[in-house]
Structures are given as C-alpha cells and as structure tokens.
Residue frames relative to the residue before (quaternion, step in Angstrom):
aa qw qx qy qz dx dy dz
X 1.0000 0.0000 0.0000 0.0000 0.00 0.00 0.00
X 0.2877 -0.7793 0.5047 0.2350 3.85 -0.59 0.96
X 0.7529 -0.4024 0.2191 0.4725 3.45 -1.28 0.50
X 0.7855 0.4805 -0.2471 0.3017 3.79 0.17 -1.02
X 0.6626 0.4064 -0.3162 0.5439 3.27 1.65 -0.28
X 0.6246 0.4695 -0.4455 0.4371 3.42 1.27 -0.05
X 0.4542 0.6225 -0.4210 0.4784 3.66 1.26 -0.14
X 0.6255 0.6864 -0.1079 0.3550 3.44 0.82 -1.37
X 0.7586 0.2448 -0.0808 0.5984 3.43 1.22 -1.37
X 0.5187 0.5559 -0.4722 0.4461 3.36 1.38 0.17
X 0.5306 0.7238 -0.2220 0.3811 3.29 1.05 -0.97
X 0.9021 0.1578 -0.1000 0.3890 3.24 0.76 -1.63
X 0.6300 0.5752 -0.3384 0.3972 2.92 1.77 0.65
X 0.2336 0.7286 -0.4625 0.4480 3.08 1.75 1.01
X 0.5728 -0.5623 0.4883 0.3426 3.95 -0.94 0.21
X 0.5122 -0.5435 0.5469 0.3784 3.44 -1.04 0.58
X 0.8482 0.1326 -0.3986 0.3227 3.73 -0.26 0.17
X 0.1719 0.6612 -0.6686 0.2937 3.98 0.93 1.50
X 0.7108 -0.5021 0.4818 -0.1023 2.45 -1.97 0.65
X 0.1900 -0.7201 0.5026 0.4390 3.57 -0.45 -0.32
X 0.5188 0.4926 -0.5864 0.3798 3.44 0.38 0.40
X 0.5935 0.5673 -0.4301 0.3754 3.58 0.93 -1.29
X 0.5806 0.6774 -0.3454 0.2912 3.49 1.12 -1.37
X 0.6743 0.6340 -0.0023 0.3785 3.14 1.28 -1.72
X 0.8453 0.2965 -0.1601 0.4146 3.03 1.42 -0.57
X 0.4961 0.4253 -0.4080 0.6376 2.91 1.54 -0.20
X 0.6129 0.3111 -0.5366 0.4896 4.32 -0.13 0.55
X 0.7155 0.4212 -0.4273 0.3578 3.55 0.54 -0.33
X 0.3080 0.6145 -0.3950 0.6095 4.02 1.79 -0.18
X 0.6475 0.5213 -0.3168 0.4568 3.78 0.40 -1.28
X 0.7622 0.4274 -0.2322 0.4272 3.44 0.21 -1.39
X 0.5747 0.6231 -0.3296 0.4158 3.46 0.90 -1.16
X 0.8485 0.2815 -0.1204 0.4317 3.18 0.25 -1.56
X 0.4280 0.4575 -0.4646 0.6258 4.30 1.14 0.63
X 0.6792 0.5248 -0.3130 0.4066 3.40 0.19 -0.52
X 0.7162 0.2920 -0.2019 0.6008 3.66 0.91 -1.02
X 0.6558 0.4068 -0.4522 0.4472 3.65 0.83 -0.22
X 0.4610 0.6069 -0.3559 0.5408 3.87 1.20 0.14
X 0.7291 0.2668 -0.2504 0.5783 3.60 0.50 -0.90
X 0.6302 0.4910 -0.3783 0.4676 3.79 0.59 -0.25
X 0.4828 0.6109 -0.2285 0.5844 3.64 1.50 -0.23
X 0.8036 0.3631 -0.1225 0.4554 3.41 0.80 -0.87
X 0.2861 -0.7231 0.4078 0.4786 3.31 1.86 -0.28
X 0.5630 0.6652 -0.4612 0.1672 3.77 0.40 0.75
X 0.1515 -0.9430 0.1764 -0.2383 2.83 0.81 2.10
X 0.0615 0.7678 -0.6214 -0.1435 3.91 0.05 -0.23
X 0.5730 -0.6498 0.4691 0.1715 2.97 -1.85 0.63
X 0.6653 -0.5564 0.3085 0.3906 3.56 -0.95 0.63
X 0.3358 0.7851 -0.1943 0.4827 3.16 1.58 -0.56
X 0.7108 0.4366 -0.0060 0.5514 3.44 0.13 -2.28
X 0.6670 0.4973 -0.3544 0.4269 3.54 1.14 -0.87
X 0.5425 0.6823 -0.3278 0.3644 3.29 0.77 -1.57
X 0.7132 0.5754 -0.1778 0.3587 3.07 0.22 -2.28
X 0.7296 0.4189 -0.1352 0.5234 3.81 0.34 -1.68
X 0.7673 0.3001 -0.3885 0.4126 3.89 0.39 -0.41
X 0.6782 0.4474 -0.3755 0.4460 3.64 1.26 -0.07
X 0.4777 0.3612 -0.5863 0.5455 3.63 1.09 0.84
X 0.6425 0.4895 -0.4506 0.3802 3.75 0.46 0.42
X 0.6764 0.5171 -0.3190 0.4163 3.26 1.52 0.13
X 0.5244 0.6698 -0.2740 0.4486 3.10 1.45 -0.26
C-alpha cells in the first residue's frame, strides 16, 4: 500500500466525530513509526542498555 493510501485509510478510520488534530495525530504516529522502521532497516539501532540509561534521565 503506498504512502497516500495509507494516509487515506488512516484518515477514514478515525470516528466520525475526530478532529483535525486527532486527524493530525494519528498520521504523525504514522510517520513516526515508518521512520523508525526505516532506521531499524538500516541497522541504526541502540541497545536496550542505551535504552535503560536515556529513559532514566527522563525519570528524574
């Protein structure tokens, strides 16, 4: 399925009373999550580790 028809069926599988923000976010979720499956494609990875580390300076 090419980018504009997934954009498309995101769209119309949103509920009849969304928003354009709702609209907005759920293609930007889209984008987010091609993007990391693109860099995960490329092997540009971090370790669970790297994970650990970076989400506990978000707990602080």
């Amino acid at each position: 399925m090419g980018t504009k028809q997934q954009m498309l069926k995101a769209i119309e599988e949103l509920p009849e009373d969304a928003g354009v923000e709702d609209a907005l976010d759920r293609l930007y979720l889209l984008y987010k999550v091609e993007k990391g499956l693109g860099q995960a494609d490329r092997g540009e990875l971090i370790s669970q580790e790297e994970v650990r580390q970076r989400m506990a300076k978000w707990v602080k």
